[in-house]
PyMOL Python script that loads the backbone (N, CA, C, O; Angstrom):
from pymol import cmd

cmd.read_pdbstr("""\
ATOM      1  N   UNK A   1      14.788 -21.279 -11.834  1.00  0.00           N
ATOM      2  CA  UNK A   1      15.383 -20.996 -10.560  1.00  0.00           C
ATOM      3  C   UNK A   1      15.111 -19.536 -10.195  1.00  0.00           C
ATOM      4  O   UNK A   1      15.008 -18.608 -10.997  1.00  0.00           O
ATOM      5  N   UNK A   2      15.009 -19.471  -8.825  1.00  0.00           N
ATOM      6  CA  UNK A   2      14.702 -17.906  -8.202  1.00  0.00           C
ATOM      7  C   UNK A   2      16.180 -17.031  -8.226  1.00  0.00           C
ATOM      8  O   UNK A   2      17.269 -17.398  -7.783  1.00  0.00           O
ATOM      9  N   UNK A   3      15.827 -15.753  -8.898  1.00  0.00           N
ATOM     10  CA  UNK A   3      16.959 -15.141  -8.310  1.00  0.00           C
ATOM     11  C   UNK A   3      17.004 -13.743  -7.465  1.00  0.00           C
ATOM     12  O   UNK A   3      16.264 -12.896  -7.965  1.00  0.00           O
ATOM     13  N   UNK A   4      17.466 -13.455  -6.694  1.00  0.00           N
ATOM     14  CA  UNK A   4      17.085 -12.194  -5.654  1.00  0.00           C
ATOM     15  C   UNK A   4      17.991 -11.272  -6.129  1.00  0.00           C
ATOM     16  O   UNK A   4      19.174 -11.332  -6.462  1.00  0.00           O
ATOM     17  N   UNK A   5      16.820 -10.059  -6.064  1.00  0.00           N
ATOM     18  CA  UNK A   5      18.086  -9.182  -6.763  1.00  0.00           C
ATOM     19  C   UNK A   5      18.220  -7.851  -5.592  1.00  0.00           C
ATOM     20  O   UNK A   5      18.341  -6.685  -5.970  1.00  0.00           O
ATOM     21  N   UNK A   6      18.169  -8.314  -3.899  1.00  0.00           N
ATOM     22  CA  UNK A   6      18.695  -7.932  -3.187  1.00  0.00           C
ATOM     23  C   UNK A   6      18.429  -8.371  -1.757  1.00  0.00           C
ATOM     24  O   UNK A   6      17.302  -8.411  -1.262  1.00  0.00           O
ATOM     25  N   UNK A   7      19.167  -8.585  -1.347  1.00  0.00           N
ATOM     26  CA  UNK A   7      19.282  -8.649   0.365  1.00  0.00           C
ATOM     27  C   UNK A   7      18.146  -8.501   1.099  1.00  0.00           C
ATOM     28  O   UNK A   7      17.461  -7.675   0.496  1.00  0.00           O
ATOM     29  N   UNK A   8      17.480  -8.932   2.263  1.00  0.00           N
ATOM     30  CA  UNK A   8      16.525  -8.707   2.575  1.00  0.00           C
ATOM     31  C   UNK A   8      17.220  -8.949   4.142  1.00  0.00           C
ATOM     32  O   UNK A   8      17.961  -9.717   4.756  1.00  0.00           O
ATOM     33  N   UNK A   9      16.396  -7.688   4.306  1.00  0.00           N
ATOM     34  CA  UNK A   9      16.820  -7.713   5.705  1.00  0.00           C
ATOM     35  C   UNK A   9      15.946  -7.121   6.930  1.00  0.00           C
ATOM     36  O   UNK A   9      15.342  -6.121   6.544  1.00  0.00           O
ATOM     37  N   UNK A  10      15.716  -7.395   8.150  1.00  0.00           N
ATOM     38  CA  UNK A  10      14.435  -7.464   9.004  1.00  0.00           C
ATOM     39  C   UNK A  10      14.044  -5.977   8.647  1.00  0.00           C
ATOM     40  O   UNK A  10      12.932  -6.051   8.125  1.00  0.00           O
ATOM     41  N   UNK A  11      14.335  -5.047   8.679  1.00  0.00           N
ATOM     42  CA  UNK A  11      14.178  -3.653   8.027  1.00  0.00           C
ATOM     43  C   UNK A  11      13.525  -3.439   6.804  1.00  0.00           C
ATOM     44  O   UNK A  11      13.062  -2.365   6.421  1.00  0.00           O
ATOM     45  N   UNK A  12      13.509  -4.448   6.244  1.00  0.00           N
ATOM     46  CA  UNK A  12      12.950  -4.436   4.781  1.00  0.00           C
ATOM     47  C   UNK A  12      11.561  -4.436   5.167  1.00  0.00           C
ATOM     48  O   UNK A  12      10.807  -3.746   4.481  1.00  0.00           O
ATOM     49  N   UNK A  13      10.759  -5.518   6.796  1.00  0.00           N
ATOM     50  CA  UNK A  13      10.000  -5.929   6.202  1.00  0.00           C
ATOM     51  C   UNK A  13       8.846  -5.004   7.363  1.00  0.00           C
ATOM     52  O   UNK A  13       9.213  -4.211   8.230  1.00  0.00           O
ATOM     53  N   UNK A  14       7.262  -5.444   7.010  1.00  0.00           N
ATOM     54  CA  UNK A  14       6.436  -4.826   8.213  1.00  0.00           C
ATOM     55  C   UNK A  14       5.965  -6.280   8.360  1.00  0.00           C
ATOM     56  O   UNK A  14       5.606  -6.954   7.394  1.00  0.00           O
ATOM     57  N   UNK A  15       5.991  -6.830   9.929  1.00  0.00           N
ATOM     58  CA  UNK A  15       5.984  -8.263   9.909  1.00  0.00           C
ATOM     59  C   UNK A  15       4.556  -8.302  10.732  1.00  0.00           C
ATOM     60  O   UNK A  15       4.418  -7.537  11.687  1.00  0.00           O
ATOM     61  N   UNK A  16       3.511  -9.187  10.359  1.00  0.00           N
ATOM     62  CA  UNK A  16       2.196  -9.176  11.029  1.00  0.00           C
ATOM     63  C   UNK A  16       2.464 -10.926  11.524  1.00  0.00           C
ATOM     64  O   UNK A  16       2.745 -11.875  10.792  1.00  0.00           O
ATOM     65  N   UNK A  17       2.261 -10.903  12.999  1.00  0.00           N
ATOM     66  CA  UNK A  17       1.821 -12.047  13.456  1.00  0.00           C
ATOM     67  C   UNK A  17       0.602 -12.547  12.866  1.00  0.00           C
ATOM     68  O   UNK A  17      -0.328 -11.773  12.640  1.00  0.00           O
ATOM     69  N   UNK A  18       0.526 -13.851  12.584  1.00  0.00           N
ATOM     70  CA  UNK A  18      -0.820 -14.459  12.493  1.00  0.00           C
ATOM     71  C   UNK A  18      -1.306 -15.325  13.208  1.00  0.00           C
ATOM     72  O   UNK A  18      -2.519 -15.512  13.304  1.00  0.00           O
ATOM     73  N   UNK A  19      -0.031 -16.272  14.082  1.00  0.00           N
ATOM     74  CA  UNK A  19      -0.497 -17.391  14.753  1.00  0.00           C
ATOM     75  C   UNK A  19       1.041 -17.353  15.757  1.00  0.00           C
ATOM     76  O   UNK A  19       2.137 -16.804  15.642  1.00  0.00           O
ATOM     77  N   UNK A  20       0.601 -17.966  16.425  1.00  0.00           N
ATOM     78  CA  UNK A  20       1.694 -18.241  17.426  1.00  0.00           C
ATOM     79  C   UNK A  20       1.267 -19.592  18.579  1.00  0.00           C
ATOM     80  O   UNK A  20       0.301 -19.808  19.310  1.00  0.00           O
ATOM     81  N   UNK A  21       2.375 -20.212  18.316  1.00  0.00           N
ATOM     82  CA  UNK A  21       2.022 -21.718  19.547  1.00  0.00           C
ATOM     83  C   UNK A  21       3.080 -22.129  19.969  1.00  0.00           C
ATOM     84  O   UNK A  21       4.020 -22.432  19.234  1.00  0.00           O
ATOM     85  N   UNK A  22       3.093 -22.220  21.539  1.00  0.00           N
ATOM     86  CA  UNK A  22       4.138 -22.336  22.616  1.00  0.00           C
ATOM     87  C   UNK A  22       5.444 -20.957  22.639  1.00  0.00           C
ATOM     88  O   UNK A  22       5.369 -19.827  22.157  1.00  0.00           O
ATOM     89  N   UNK A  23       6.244 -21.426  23.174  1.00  0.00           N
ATOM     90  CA  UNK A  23       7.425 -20.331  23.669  1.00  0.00           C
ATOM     91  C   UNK A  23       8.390 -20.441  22.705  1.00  0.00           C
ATOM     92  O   UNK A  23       9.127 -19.464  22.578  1.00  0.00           O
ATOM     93  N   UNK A  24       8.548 -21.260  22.088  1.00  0.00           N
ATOM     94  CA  UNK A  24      10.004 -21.270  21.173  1.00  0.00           C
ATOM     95  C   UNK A  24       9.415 -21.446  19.396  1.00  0.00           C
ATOM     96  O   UNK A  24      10.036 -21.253  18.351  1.00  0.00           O
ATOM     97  N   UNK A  25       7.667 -21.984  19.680  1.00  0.00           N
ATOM     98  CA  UNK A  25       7.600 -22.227  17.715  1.00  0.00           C
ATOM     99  C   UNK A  25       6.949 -20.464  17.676  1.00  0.00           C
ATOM    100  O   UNK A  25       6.481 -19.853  18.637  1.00  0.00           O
ATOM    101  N   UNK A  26       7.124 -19.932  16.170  1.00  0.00           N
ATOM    102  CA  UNK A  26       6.308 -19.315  15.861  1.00  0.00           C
ATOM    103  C   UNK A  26       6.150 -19.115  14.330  1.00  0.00           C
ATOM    104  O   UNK A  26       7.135 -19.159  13.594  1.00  0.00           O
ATOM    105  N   UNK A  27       4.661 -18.855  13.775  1.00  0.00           N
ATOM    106  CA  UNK A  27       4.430 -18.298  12.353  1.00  0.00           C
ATOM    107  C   UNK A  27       4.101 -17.540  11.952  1.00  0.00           C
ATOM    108  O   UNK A  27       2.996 -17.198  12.375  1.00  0.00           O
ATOM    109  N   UNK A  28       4.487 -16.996  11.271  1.00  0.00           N
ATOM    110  CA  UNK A  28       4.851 -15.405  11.210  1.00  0.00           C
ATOM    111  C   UNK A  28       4.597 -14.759   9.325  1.00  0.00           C
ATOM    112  O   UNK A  28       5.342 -15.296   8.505  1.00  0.00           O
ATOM    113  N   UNK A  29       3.740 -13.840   8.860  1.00  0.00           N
ATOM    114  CA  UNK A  29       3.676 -13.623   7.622  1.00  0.00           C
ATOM    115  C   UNK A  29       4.694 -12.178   7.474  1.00  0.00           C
ATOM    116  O   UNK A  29       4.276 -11.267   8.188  1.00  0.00           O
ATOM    117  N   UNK A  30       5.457 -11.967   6.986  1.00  0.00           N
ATOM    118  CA  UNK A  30       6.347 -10.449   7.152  1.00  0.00           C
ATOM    119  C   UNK A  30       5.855  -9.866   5.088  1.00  0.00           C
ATOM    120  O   UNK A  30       5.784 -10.491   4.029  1.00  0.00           O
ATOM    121  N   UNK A  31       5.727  -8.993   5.329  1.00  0.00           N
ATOM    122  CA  UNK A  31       5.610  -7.818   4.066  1.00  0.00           C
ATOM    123  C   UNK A  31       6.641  -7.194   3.522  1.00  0.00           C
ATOM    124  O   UNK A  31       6.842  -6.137   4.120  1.00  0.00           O
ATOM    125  N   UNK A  32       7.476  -7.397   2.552  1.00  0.00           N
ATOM    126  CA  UNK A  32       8.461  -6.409   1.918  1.00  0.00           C
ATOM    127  C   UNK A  32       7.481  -4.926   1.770  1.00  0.00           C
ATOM    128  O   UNK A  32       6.388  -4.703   1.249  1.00  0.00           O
ATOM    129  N   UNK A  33       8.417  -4.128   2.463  1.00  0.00           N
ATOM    130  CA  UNK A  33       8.005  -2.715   2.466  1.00  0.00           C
ATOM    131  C   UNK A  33       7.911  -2.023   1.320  1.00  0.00           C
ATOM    132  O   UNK A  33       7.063  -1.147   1.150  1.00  0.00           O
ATOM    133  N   UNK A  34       9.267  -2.563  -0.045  1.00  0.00           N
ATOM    134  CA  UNK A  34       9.131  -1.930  -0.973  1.00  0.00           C
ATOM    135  C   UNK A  34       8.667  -2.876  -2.302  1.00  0.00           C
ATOM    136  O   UNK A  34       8.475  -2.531  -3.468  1.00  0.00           O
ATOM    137  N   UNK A  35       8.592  -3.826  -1.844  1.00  0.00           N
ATOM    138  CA  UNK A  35       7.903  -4.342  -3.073  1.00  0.00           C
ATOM    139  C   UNK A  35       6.366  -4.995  -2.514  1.00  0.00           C
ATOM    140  O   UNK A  35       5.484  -4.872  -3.363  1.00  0.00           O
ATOM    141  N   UNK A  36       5.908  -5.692  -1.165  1.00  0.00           N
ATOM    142  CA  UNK A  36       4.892  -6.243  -1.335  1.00  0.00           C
ATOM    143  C   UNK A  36       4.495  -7.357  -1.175  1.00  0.00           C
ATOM    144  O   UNK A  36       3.555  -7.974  -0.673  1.00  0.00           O
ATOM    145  N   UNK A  37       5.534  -7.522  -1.781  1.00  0.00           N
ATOM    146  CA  UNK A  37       5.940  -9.500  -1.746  1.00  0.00           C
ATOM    147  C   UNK A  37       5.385 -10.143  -0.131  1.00  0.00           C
ATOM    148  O   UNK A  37       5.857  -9.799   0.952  1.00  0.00           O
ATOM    149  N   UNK A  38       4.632 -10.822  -0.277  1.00  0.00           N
ATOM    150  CA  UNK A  38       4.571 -11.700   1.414  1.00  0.00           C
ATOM    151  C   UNK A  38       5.446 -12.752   1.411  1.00  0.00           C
ATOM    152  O   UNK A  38       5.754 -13.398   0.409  1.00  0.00           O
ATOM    153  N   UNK A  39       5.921 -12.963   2.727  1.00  0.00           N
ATOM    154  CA  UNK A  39       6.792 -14.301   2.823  1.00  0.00           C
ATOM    155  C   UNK A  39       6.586 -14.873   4.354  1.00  0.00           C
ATOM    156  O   UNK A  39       6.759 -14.211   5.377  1.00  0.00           O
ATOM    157  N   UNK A  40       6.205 -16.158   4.285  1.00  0.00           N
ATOM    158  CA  UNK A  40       5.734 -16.911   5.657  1.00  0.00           C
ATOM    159  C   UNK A  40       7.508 -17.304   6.418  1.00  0.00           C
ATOM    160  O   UNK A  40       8.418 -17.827   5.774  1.00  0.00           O
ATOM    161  N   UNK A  41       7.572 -16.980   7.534  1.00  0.00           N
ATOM    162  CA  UNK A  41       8.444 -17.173   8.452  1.00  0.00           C
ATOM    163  C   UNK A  41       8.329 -17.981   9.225  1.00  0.00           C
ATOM    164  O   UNK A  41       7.539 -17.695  10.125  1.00  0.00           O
ATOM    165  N   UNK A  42       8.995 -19.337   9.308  1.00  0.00           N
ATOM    166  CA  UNK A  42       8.791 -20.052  10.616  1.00  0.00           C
ATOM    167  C   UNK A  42       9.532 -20.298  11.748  1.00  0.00           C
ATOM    168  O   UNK A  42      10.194 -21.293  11.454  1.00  0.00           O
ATOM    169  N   UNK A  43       9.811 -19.966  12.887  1.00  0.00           N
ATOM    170  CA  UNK A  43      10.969 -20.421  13.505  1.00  0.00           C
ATOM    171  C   UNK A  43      10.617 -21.529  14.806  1.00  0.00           C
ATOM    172  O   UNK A  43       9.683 -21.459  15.604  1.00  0.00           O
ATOM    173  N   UNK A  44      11.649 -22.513  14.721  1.00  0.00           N
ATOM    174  CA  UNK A  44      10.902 -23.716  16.068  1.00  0.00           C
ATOM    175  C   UNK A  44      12.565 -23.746  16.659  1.00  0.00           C
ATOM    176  O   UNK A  44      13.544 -24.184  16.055  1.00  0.00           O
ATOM    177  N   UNK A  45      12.520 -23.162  17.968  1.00  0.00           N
ATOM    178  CA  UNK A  45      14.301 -23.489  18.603  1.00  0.00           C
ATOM    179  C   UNK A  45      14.731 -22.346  18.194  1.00  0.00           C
ATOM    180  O   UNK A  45      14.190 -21.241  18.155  1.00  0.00           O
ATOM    181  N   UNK A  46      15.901 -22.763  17.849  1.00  0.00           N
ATOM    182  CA  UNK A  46      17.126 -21.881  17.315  1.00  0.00           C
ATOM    183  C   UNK A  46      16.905 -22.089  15.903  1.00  0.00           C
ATOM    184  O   UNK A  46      17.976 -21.723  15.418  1.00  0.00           O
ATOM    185  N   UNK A  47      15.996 -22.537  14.738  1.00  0.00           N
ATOM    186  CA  UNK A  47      15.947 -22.590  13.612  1.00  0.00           C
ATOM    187  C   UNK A  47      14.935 -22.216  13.151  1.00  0.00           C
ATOM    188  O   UNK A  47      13.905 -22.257  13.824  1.00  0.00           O
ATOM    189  N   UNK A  48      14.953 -21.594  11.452  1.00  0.00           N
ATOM    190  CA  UNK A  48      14.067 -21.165  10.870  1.00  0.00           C
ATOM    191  C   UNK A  48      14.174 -20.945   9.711  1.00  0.00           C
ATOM    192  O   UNK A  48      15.264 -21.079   9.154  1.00  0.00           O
ATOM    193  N   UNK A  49      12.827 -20.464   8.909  1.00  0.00           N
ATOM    194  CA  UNK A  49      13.299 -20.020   7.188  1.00  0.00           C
ATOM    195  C   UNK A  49      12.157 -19.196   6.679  1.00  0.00           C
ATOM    196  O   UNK A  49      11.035 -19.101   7.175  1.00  0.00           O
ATOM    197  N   UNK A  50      12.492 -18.786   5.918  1.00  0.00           N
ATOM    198  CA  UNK A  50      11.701 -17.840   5.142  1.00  0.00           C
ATOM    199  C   UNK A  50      11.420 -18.173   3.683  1.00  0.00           C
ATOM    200  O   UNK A  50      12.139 -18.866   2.963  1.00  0.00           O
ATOM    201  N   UNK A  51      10.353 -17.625   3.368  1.00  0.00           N
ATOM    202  CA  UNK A  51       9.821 -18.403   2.314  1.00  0.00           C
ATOM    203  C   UNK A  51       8.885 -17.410   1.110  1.00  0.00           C
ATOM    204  O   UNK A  51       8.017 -16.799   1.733  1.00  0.00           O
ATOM    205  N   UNK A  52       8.831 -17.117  -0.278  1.00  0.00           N
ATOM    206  CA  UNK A  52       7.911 -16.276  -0.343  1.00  0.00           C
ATOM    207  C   UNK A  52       6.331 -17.183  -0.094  1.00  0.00           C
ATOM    208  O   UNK A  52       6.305 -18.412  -0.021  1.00  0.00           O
ATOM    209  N   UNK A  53       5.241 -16.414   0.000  1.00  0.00           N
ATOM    210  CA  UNK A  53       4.111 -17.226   0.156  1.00  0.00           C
ATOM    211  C   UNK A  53       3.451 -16.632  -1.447  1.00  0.00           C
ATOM    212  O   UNK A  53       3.540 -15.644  -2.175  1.00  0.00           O
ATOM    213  N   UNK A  54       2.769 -17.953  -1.398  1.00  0.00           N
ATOM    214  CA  UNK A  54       2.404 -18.233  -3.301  1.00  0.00           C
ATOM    215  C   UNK A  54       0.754 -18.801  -3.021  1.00  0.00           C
ATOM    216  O   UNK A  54       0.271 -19.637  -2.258  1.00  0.00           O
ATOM    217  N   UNK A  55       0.364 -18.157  -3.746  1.00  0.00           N
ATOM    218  CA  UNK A  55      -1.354 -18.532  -3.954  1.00  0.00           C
ATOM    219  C   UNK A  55      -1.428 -19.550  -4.605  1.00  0.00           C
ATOM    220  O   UNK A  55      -0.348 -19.964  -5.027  1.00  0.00           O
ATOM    221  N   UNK A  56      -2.783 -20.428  -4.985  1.00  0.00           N
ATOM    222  CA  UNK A  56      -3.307 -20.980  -5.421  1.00  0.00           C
ATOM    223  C   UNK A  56      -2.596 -21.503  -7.032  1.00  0.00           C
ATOM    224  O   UNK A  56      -2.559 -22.610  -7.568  1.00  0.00           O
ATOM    225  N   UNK A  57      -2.293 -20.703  -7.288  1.00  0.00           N
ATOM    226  CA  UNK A  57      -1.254 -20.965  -8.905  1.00  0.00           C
ATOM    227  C   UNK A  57       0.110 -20.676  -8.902  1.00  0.00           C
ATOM    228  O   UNK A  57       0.804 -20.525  -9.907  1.00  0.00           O
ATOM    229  N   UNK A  58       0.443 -20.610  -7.836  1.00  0.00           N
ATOM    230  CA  UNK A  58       2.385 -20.467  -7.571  1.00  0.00           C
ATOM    231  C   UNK A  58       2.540 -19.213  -7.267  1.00  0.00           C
ATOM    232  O   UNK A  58       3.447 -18.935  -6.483  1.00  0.00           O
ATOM    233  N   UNK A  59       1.898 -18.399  -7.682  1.00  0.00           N
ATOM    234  CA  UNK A  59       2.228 -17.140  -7.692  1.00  0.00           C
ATOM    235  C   UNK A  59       2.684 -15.753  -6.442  1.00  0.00           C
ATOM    236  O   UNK A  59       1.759 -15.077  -5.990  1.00  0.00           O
ATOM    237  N   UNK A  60       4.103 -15.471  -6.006  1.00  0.00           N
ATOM    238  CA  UNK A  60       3.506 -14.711  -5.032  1.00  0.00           C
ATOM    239  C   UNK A  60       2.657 -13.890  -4.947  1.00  0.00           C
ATOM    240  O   UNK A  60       2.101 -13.363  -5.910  1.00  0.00           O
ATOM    241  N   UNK A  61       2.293 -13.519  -3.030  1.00  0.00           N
ATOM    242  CA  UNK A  61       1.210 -13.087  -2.590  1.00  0.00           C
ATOM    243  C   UNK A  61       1.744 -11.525  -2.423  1.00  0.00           C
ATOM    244  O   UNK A  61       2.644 -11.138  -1.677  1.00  0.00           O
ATOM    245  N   UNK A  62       0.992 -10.798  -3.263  1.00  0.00           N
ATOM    246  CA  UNK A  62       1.756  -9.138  -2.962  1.00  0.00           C
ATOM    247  C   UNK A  62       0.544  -8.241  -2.409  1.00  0.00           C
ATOM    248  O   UNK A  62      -0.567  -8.136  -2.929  1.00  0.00           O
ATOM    249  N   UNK A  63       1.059  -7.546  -1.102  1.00  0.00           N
ATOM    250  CA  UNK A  63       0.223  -6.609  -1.147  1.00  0.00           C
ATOM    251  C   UNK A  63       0.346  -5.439  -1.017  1.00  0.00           C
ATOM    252  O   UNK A  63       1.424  -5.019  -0.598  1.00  0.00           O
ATOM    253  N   UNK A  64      -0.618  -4.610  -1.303  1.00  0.00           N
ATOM    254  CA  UNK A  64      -0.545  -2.717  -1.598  1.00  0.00           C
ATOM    255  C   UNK A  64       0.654  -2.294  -0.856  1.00  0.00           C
ATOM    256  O   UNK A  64       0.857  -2.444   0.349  1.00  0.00           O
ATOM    257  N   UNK A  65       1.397  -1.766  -1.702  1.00  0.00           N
ATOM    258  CA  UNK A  65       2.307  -0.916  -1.157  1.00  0.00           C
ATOM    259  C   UNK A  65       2.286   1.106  -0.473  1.00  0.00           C
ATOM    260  O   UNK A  65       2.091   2.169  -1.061  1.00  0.00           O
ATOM    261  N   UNK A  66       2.637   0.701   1.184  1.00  0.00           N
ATOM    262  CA  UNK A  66       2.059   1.973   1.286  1.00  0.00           C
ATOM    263  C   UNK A  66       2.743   3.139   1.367  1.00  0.00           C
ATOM    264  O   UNK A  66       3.698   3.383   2.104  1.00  0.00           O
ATOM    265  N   UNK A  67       2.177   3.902   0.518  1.00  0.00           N
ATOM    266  CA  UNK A  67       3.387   5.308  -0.118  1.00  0.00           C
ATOM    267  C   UNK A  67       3.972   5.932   0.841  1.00  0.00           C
ATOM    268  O   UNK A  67       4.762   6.843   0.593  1.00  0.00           O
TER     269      UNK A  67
END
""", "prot")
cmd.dss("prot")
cmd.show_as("cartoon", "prot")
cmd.util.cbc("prot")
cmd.orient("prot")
């Protein structure tokens, strides 16, 4: 089981659009600022979730952290 060992919050993250379709869906990859970690965002309506994103072998997707 995953366990978080803190809060994440829109501040945490630097969020890069990648795709976007219609007015209310969107997908969204956001960057933890201090660790790296990628996590895919989806929201359709008033709902949504976050997710870490995992390569090819489960693994999350981290990238360079910038000093």
């Amino acid at each position: 089981m995953l366990k978080f060992n803190k809060v994440l919050l829109a501040s945490d993250f630097d969020n890069t659009l990648v795709y976007t379709q219609g007015a209310l869906t969107t997908t969204e990859i956001w960057v933890d600022k201090e660790t790296g970690v990628n996590y895919l965002f989806h929201a359709d309506g008033n709902a949504g979730g976050l997710t870490p994103l995992l390569d090819k072998d489960g693994r999350p997707v981290i990238a360079p952290v910038k000093a």
